[in-house]
PyMOL CGO cylinders between C-alpha atoms (Angstrom):
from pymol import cmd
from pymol.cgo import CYLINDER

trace = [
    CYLINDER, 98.26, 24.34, -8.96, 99.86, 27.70, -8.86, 0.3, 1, 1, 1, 1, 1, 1,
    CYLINDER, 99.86, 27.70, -8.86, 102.63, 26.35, -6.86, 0.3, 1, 1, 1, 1, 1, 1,
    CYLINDER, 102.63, 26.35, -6.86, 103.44, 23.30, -9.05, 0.3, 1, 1, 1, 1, 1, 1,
    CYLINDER, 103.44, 23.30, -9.05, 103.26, 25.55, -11.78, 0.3, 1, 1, 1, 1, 1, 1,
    CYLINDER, 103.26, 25.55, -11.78, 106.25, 27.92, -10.56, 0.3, 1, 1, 1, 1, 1, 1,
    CYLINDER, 106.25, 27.92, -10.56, 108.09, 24.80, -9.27, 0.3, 1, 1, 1, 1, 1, 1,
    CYLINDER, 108.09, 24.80, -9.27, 108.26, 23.50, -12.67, 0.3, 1, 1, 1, 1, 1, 1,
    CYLINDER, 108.26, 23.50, -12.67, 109.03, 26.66, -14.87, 0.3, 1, 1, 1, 1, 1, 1,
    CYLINDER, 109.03, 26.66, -14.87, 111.66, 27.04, -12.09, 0.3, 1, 1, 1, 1, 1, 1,
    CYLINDER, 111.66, 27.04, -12.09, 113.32, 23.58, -12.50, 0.3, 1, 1, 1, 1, 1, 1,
    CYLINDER, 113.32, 23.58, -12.50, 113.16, 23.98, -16.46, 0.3, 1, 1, 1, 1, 1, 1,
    CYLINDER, 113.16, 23.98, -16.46, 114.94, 27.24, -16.05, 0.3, 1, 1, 1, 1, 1, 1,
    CYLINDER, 114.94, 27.24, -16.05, 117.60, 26.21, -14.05, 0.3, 1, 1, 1, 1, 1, 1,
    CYLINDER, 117.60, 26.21, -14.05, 118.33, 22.98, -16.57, 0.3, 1, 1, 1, 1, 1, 1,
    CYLINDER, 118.33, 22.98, -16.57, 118.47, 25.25, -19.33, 0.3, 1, 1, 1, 1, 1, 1,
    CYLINDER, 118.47, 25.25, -19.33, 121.06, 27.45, -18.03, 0.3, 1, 1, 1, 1, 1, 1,
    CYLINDER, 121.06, 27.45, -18.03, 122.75, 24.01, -16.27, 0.3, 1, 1, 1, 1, 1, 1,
    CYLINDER, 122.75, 24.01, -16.27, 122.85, 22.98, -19.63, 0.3, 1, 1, 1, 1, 1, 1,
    CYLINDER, 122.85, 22.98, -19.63, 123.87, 26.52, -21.36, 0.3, 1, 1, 1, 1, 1, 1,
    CYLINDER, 123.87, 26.52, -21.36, 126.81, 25.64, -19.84, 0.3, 1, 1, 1, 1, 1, 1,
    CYLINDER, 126.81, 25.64, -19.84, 130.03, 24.22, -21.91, 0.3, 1, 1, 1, 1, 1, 1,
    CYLINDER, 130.03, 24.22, -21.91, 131.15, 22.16, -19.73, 0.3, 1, 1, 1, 1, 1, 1,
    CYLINDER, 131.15, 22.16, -19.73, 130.41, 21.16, -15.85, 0.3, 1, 1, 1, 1, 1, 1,
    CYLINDER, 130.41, 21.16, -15.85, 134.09, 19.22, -15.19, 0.3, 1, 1, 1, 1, 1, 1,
    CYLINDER, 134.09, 19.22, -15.19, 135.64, 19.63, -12.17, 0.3, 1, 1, 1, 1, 1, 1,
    CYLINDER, 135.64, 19.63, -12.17, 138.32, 22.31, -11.65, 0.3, 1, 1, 1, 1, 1, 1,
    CYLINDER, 138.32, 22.31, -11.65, 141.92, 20.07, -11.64, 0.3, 1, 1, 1, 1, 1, 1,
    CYLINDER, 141.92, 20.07, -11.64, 144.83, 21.35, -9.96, 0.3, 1, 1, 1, 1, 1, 1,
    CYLINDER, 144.83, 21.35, -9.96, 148.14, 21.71, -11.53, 0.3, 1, 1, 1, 1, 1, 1,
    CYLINDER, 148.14, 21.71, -11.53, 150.66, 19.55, -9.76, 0.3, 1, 1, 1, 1, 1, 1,
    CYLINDER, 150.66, 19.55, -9.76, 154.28, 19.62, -9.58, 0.3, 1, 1, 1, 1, 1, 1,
    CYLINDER, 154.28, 19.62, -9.58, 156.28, 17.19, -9.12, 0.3, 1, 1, 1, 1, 1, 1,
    CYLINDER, 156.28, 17.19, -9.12, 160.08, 16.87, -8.10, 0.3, 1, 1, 1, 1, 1, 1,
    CYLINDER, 160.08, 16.87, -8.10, 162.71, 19.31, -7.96, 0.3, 1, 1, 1, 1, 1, 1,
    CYLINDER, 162.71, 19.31, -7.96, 161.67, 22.91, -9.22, 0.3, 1, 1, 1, 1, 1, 1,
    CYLINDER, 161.67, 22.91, -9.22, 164.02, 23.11, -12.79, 0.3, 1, 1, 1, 1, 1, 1,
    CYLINDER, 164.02, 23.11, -12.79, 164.31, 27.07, -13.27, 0.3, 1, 1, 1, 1, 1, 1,
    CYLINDER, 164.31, 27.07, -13.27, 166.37, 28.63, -16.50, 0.3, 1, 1, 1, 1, 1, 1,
    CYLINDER, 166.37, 28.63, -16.50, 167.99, 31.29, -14.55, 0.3, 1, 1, 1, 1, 1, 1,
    CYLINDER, 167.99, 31.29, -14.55, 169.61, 28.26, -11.83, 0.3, 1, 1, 1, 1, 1, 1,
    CYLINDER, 169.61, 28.26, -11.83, 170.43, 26.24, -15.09, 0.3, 1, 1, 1, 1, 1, 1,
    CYLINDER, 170.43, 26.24, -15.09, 172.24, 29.47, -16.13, 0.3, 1, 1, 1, 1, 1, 1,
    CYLINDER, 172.24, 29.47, -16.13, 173.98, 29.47, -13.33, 0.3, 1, 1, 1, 1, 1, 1,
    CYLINDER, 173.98, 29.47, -13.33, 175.55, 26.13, -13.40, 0.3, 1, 1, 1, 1, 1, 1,
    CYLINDER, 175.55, 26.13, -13.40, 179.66, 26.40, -13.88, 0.3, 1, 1, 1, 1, 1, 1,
    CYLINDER, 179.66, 26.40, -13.88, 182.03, 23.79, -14.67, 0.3, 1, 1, 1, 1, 1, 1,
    CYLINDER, 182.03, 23.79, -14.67, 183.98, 23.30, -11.60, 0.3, 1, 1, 1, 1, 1, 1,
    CYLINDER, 183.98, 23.30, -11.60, 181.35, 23.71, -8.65, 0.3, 1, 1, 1, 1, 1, 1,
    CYLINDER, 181.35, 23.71, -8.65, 181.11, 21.92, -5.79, 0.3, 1, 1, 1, 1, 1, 1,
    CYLINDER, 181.11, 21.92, -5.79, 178.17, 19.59, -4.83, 0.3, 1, 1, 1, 1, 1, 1,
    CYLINDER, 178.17, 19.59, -4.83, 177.57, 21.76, -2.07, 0.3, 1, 1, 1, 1, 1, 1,
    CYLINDER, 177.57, 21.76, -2.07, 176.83, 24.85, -4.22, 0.3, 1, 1, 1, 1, 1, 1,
    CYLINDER, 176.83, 24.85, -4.22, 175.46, 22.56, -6.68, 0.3, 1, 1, 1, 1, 1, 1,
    CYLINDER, 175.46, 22.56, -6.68, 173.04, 21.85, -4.41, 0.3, 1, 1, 1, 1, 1, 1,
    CYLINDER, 173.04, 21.85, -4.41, 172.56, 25.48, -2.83, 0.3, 1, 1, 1, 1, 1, 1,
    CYLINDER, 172.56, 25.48, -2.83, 171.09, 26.26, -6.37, 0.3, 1, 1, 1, 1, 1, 1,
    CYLINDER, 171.09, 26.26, -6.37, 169.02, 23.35, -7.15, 0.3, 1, 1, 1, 1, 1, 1,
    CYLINDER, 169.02, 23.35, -7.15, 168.40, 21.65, -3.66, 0.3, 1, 1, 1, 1, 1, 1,
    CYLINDER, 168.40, 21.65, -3.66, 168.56, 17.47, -3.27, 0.3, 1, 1, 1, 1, 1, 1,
    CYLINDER, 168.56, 17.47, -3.27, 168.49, 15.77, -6.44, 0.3, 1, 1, 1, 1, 1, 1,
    CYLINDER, 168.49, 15.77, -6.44, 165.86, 13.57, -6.45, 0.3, 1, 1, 1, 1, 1, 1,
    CYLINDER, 165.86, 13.57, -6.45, 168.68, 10.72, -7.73, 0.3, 1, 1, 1, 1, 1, 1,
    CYLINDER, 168.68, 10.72, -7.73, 171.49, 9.72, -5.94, 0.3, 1, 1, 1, 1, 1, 1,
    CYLINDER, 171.49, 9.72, -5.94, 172.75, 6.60, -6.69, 0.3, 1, 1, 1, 1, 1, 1,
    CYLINDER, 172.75, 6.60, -6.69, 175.38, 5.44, -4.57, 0.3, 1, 1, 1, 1, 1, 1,
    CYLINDER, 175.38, 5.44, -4.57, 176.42, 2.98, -7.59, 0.3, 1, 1, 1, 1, 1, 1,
    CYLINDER, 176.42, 2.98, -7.59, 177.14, 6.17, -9.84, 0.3, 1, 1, 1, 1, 1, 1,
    CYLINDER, 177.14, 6.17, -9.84, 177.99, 8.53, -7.31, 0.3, 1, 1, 1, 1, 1, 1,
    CYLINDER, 177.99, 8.53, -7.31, 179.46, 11.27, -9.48, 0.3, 1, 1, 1, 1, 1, 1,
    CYLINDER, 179.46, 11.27, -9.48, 175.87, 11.49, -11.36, 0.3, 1, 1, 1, 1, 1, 1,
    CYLINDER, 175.87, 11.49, -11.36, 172.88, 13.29, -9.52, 0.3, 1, 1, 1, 1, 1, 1,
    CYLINDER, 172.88, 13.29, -9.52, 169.58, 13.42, -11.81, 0.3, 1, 1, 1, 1, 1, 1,
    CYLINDER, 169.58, 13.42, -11.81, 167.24, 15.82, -10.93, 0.3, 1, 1, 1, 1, 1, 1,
    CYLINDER, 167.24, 15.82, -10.93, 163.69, 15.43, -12.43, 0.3, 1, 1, 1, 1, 1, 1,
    CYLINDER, 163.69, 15.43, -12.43, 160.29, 17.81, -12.73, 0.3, 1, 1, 1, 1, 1, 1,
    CYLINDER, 160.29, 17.81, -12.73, 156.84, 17.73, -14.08, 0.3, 1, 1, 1, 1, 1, 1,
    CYLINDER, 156.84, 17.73, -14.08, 153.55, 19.69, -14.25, 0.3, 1, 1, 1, 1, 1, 1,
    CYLINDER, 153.55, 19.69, -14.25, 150.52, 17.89, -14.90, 0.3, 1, 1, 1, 1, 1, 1,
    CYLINDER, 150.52, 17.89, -14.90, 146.95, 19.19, -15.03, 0.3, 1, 1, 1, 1, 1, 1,
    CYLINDER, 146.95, 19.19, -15.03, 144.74, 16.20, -13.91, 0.3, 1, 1, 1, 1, 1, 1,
    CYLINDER, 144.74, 16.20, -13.91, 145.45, 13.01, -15.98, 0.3, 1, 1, 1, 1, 1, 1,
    CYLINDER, 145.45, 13.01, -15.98, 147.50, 15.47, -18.50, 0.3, 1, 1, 1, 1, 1, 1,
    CYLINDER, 147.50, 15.47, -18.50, 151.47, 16.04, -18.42, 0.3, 1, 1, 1, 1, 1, 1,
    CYLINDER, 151.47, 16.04, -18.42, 151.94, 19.40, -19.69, 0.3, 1, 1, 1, 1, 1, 1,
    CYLINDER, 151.94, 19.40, -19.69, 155.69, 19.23, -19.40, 0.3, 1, 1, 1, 1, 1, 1,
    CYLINDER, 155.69, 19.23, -19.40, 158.51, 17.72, -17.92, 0.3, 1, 1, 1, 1, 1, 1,
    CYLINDER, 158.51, 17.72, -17.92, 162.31, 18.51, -17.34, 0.3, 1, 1, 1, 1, 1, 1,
    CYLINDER, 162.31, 18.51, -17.34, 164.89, 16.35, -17.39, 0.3, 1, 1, 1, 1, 1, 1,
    CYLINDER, 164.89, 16.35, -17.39, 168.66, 17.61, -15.61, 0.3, 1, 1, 1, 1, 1, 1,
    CYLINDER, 168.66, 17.61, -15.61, 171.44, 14.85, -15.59, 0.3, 1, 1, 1, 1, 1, 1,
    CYLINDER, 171.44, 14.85, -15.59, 175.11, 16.09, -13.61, 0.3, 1, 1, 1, 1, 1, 1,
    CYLINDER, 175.11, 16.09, -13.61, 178.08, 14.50, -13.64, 0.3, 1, 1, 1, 1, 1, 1,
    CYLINDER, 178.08, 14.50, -13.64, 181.03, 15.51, -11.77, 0.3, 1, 1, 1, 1, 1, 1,
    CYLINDER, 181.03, 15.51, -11.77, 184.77, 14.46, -11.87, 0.3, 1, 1, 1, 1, 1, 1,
    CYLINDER, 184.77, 14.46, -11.87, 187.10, 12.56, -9.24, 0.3, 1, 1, 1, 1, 1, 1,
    CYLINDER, 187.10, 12.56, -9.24, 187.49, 15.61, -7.22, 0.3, 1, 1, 1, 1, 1, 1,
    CYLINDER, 187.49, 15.61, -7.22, 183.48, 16.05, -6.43, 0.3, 1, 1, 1, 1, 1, 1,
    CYLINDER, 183.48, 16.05, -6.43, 183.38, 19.03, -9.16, 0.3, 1, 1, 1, 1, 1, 1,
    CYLINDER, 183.38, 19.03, -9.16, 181.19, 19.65, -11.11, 0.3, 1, 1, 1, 1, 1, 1,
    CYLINDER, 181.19, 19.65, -11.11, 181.95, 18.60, -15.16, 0.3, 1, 1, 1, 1, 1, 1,
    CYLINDER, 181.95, 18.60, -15.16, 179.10, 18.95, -17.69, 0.3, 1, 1, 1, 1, 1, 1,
    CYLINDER, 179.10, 18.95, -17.69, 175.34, 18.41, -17.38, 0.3, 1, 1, 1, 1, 1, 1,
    CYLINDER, 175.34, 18.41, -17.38, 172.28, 17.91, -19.50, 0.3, 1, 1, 1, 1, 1, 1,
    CYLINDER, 172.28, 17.91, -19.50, 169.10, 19.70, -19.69, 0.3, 1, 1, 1, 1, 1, 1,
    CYLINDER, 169.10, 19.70, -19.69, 166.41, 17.90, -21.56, 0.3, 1, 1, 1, 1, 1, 1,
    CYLINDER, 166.41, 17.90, -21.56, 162.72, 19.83, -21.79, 0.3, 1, 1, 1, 1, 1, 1,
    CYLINDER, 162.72, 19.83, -21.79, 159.53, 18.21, -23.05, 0.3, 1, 1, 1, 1, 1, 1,
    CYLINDER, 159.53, 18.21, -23.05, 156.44, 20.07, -23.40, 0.3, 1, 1, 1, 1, 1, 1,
    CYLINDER, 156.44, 20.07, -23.40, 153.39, 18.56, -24.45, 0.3, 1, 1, 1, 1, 1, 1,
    CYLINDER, 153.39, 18.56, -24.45, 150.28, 19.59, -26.10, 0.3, 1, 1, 1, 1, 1, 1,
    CYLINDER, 150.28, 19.59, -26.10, 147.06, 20.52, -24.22, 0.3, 1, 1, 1, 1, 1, 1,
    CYLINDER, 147.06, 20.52, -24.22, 144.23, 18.71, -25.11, 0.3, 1, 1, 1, 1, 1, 1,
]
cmd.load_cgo(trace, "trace")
């Protein structure tokens, strides 16, 4: 009797601090996605580049379309399980003689829930 006795004080104790608890999710990873997008590359961007030291500071662009080959889109994004906590948008465009011209930087960052 004894034993049954400790066996169930023991089980209420552990659902009461189980329970104590504010929340028993699962830990989600951040995951990135697509081409790292840092300010200090962006900064370095100059009118007049090349492609290949375009891409020296800011690696493959994830678009290359060989219909608008002077335009390379690069794209990234952080999200926290089903959650996008922010995304970044770079669009290049470069002139007839493969240099670079002007580019775009568009941020979003979204609230976390």
């Amino acid at each position: 009797m004894k034993q049954l006795t400790k066996a169930f004080l023991i089980s209420i104790l552990s659902l009461g601090g189980i329970s104590g608890c504010s929340s028993l999710s699962p830990f989600k990873v951040a995951i990135l996605q697509g081409n790292i997008i840092e300010d200090k590359d962006v900064e370095q961007l100059a009118k007049g580049l090349t492609k290949d030291q375009v891409q020296y500071l800011l690696g493959t662009p994830l678009l290359n379309s060989p219909i608008h080959q002077n335009r390379w889109d690069y794209f990234y994004s952080v999200k926290v399980g089903e959650t996008v906590i922010g995304e970044k948008k770079l669009s290049l465009s470069f002139d007839t003689n493969q240099r670079l011209d002007t580019w775009v930087l568009e941020e979003t960052a979204f609230e976390n829930n």
